[in-house]
C-alpha positions as a Markdown table, in Angstrom:
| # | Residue | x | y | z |
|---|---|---|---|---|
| 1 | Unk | -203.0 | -52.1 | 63.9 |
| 2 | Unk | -202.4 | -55.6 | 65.3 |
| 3 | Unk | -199.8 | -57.6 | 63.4 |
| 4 | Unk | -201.0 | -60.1 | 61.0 |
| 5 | Unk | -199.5 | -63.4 | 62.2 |
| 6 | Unk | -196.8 | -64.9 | 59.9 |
| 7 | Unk | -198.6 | -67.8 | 58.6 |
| 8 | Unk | -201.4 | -65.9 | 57.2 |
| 9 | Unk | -199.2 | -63.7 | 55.5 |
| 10 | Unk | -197.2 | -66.2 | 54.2 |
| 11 | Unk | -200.6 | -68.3 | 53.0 |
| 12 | Unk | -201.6 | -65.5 | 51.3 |
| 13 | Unk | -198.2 | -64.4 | 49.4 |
| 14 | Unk | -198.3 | -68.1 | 48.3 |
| 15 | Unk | -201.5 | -68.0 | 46.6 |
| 16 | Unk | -200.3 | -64.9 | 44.4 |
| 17 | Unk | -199.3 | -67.6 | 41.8 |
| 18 | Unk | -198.8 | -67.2 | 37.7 |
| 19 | Unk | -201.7 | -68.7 | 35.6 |
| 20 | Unk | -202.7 | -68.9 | 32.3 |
| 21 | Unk | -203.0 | -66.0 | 30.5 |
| 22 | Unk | -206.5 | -64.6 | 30.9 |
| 23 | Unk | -207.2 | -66.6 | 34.2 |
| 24 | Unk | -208.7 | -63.7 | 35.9 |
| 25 | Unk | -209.8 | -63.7 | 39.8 |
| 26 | Unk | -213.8 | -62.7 | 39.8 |
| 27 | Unk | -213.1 | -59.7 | 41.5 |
| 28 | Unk | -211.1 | -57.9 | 39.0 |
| 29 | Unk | -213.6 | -55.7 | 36.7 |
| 30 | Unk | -213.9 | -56.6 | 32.8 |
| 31 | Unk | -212.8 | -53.2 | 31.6 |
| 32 | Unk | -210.1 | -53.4 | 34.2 |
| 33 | Unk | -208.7 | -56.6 | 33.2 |
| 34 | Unk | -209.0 | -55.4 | 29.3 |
| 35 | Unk | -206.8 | -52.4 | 30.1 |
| 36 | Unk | -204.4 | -54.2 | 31.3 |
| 37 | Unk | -204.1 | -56.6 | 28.8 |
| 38 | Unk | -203.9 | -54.0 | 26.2 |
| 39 | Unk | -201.0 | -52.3 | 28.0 |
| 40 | Unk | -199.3 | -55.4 | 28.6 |
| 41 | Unk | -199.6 | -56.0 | 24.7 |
| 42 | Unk | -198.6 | -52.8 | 24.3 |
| 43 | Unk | -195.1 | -53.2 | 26.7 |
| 44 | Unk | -194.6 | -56.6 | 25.2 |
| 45 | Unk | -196.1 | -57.0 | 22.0 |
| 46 | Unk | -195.9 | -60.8 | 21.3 |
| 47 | Unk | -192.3 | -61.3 | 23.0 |
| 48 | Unk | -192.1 | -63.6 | 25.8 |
| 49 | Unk | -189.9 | -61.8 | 28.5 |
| 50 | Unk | -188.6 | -64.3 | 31.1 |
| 51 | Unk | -186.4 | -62.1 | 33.1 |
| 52 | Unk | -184.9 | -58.6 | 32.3 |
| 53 | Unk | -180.9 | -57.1 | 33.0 |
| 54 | Unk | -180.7 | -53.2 | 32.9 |
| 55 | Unk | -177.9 | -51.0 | 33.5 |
| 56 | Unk | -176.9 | -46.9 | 33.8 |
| 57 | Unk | -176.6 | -43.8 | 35.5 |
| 58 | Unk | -178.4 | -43.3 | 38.9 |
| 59 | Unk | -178.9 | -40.5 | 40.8 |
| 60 | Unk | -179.5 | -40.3 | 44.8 |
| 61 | Unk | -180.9 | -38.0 | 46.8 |
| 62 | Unk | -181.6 | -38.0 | 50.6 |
| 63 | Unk | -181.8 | -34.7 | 52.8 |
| 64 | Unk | -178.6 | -33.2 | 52.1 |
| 65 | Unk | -177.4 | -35.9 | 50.5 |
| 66 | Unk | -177.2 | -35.7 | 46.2 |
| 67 | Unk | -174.9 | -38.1 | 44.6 |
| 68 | Unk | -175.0 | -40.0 | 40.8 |
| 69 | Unk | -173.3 | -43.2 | 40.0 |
| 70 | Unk | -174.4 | -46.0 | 38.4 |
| 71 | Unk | -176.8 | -48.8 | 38.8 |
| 72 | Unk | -177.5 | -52.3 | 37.8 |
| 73 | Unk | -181.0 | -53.7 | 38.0 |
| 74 | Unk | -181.8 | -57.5 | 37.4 |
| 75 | Unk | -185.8 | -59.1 | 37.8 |
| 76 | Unk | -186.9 | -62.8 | 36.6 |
| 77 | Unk | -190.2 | -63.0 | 36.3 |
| 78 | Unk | -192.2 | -64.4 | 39.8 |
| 79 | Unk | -189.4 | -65.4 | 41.4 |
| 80 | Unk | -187.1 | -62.3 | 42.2 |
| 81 | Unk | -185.4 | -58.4 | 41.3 |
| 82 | Unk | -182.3 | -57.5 | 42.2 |
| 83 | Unk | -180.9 | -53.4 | 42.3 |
| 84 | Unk | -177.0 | -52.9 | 43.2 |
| 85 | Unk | -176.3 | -49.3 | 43.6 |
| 86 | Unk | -172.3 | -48.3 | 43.5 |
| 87 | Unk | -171.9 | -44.2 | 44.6 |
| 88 | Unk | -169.0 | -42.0 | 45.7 |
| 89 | Unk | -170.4 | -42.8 | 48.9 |
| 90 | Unk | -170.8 | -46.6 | 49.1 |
| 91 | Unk | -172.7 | -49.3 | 47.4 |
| 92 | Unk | -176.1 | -49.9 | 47.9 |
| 93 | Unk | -178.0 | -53.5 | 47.1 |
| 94 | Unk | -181.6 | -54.8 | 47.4 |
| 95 | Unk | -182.7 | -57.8 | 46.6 |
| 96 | Unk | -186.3 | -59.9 | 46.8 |
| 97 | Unk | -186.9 | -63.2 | 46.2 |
| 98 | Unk | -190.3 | -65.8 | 46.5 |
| 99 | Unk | -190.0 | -69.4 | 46.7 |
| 100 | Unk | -191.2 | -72.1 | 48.5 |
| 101 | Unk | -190.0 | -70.9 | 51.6 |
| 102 | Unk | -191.7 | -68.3 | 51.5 |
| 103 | Unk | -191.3 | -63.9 | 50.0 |
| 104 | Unk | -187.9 | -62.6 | 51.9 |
| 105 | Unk | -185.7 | -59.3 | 51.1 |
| 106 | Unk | -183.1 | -57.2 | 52.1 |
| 107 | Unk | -180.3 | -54.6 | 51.9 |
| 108 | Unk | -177.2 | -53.2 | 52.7 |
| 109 | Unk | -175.9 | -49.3 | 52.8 |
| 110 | Unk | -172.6 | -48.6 | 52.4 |
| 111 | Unk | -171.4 | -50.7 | 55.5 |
| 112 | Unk | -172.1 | -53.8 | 53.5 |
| 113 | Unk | -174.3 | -54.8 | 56.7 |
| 114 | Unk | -177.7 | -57.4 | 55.7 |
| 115 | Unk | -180.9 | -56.0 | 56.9 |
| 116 | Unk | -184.0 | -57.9 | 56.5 |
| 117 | Unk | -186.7 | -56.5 | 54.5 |
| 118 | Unk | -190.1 | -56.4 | 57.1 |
| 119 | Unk | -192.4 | -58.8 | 56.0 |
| 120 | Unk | -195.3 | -56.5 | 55.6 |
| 121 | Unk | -193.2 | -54.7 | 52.8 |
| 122 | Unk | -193.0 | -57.8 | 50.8 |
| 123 | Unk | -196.3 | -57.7 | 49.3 |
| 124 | Unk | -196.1 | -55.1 | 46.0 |
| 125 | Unk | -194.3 | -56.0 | 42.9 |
| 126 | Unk | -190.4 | -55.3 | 43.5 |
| 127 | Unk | -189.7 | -55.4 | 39.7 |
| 128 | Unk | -190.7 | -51.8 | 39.6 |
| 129 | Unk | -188.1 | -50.3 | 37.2 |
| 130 | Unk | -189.9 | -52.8 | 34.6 |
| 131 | Unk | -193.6 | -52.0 | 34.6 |
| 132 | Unk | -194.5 | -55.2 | 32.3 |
| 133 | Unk | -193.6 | -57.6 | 35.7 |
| 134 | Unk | -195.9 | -55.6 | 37.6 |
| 135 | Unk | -198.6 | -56.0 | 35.0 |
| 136 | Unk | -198.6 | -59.5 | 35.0 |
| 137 | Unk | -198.9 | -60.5 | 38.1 |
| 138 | Unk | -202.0 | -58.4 | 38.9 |
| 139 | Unk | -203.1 | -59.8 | 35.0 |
| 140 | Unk | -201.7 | -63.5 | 35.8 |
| 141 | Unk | -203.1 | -64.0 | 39.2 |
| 142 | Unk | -205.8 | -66.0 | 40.5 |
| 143 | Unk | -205.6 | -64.0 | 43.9 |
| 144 | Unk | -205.9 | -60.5 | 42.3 |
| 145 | Unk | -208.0 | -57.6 | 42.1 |
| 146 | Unk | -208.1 | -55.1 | 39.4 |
| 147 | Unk | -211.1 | -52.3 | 39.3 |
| 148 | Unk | -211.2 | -49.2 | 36.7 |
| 149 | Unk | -211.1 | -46.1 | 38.9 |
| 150 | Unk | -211.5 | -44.0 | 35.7 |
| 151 | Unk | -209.8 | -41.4 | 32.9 |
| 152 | Unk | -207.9 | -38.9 | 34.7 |
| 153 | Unk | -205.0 | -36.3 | 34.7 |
| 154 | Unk | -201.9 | -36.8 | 36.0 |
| 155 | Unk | -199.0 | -34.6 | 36.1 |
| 156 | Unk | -200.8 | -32.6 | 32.5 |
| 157 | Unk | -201.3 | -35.7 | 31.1 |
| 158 | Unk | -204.7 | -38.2 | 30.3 |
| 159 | Unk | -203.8 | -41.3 | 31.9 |
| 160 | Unk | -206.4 | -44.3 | 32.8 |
| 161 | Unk | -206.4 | -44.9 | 36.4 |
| 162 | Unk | -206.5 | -48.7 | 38.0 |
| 163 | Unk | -206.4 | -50.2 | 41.3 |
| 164 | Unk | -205.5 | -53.5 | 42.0 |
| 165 | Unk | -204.4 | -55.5 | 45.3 |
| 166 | Unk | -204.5 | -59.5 | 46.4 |
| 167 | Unk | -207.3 | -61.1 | 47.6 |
| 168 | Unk | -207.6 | -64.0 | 50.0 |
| 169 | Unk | -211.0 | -65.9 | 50.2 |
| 170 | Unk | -210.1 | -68.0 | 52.9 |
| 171 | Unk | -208.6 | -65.4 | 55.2 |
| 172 | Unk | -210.5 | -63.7 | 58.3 |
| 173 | Unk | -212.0 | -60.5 | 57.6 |
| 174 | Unk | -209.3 | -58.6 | 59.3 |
| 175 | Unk | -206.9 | -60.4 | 57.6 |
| 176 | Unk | -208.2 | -60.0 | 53.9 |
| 177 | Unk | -208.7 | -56.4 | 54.8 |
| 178 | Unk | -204.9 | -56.0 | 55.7 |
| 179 | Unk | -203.6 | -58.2 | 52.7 |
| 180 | Unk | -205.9 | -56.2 | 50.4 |
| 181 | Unk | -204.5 | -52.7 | 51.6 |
| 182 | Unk | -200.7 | -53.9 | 52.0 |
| 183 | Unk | -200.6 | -54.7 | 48.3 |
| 184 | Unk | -203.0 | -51.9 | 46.9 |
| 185 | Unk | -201.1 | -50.8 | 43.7 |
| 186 | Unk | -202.2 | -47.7 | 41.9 |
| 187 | Unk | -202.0 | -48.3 | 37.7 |
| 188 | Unk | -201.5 | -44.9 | 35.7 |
| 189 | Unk | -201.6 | -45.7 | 32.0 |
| 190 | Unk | -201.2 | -43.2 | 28.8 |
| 191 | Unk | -204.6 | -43.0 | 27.5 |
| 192 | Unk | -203.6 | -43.3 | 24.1 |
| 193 | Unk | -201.2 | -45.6 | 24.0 |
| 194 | Unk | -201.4 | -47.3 | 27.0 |
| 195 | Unk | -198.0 | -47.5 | 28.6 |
| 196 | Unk | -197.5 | -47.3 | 32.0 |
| 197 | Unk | -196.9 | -43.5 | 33.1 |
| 198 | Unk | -196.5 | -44.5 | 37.2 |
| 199 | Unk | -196.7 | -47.0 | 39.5 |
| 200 | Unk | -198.0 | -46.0 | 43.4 |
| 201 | Unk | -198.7 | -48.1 | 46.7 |
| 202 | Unk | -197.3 | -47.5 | 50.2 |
| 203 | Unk | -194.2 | -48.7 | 52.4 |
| 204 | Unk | -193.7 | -48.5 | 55.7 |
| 205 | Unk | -191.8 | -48.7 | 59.0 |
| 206 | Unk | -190.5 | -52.1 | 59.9 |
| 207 | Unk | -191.9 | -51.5 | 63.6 |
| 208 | Unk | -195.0 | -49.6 | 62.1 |
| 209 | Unk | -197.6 | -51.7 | 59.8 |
| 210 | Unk | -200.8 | -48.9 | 60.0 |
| 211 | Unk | -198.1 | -46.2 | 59.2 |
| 212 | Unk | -198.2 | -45.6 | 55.2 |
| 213 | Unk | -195.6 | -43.7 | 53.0 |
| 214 | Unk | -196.4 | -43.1 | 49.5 |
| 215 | Unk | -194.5 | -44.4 | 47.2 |
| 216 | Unk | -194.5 | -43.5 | 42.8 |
| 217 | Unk | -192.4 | -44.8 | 40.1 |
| 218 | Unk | -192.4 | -42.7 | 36.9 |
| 219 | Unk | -191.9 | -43.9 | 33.7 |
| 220 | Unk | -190.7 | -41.8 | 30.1 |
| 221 | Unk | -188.7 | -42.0 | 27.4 |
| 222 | Unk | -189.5 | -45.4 | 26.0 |
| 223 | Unk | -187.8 | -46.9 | 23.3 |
| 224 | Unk | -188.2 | -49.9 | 21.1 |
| 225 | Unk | -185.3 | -52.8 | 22.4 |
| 226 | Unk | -185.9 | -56.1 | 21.2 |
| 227 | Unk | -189.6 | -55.8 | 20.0 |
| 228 | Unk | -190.1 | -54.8 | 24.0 |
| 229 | Unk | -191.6 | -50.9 | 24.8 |
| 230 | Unk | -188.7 | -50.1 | 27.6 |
| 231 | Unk | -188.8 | -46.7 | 29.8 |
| 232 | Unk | -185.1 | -45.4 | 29.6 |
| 233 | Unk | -186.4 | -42.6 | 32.2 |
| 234 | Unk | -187.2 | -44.0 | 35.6 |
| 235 | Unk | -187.8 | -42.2 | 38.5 |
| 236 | Unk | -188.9 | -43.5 | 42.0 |
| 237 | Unk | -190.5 | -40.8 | 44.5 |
| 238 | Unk | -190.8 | -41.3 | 48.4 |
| 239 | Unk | -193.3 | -39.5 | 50.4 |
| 240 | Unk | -193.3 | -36.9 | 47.3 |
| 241 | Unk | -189.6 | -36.6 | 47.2 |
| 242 | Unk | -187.6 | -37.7 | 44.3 |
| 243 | Unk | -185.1 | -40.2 | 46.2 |
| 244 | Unk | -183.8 | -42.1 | 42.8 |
| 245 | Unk | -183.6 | -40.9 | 39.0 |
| 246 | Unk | -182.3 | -44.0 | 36.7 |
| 247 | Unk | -181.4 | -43.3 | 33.0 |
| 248 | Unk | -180.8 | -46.8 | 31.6 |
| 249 | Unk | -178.7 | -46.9 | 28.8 |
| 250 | Unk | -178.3 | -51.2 | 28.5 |
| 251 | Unk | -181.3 | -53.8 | 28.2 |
| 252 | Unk | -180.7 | -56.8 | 28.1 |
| 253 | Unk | -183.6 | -59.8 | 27.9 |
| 254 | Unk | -183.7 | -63.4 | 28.5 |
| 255 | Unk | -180.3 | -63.8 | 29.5 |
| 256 | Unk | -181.3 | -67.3 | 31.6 |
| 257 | Unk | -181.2 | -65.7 | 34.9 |
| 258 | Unk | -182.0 | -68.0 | 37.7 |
| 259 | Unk | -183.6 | -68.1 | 41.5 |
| 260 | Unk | -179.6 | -68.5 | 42.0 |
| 261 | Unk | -179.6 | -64.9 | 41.1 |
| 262 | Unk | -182.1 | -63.4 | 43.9 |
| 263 | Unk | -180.3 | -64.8 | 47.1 |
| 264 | Unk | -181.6 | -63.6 | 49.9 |
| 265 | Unk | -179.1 | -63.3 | 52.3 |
| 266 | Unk | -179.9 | -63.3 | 56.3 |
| 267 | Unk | -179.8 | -60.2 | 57.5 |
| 268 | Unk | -180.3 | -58.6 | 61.1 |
């Protein structure tokens, strides 16, 4: 697949904007949309939730490689999420930003060395260890898409199944196509009570656009903190492995973090 050129991209990231509650892009399905709203209500209840802190134990596994140490994960709504990793073996730090210059992210390994995050991996929702972020800006966005794929079962359990992605009306037909697929992002929800049970869409390669590898965050043990529904259990699979398992044992919200927080260092 033929690379997108960076203005188009970065025209069509910008238009993924926070509206009103209930301002809903036409393409989005009715039932869809209600779903979501009821989940979010659900997550939320009535609390406003400007930007969330959460901290504990994090385990990490790659090939041979099975460590646990703690983590410390940091979002503000819109604007940026933030994971530092510390292990036996190193630290490990990501961090995502948008602003007016445009989405950016990166990370270091243990070598402390910046890497830039490709630009066609910068289109889900980063705040993925808090699901209610990744609600609302499918549910707040005048450039989304959300359709009801239907009731299914998922790992034993009923869960409601949506699909939602950007949109961009004024881009080429290529280019909307590639936007749409880059940011498709799979909605599991209990179908009782309508929390979040995962989270899926695809990374890939920084050399390789067309070259998808699943990715699933799970979500359990949710407690009441704060008048909030908050998954203490979070686990993030990579091309069906199980890569990190989070048990959060502090929540803090609306702490006043800032865009100062979600510095996106240059990277190589």
């Amino acid at each position: 697949m033929r690379t997108v050129p960076r203005i188009a991209l970065l025209l069509a990231l910008f238009s993924f904007t926070t509206l009103a509650p209930g301002q809903q892009s036409t393409s989005s399905s009715t039932q869809a949309t209600q779903f979501l709203q009821e989940s979010l209500a659900a997550l939320v209840g009535n609390t406003s939730v400007t930007d969330v802190t959460v901290s504990g134990t994090a385990r990490r596994i790659a090939g041979s490689d099975d460590e646990t140490g703690t983590g410390v994960f940091k979002a503000l709504s819109g604007t940026g999420s933030r994971m530092d990793l510390s292990f036996p073996s190193g630290p490990r730090i990501q961090v995502y930003s948008t602003s007016v210059d445009g989405p950016a992210g990166n990370w270091s390994g243990p070598d402390s060395v910046m890497h830039s995050v490709a630009l066609h991996n910068l289109w889900t929702n980063h705040s993925w260890f808090f699901p209610a972020f990744t609600l609302a800006s499918f549910l707040n966005s005048q450039n989304s898409s959300v359709v009801y794929v239907g009731q299914e079962t998922k790992d034993n359990q009923a869960v409601i199944h949506l699909s939602a992605s950007l949109i961009s009306p004024e881009a080429s037909a290529k280019t909307a196509k590639f936007i749409r697929h880059m940011s498709q992002t799979e909605i599991y929800l209990d179908a009782v009570s309508l929390l979040p049970v995962a989270i899926s869409y695809n990374t890939h390669p920084d050399n390789n656009a067309a070259l998808d590898i699943p990715v699933e965050i799970r979500f359990s043990d949710y407690e009441t903190q704060s008048g909030v529904q908050m998954p203490l259990h979070v686990q993030k699979f990579l091309n069906y492995s199980l890569v990190l398992d989070l048990q959060f044992q502090s929540t803090t919200f609306n702490s006043g973090l800032s865009a100062a927080n979600f510095t996106v260092a240059a990277g190589q």
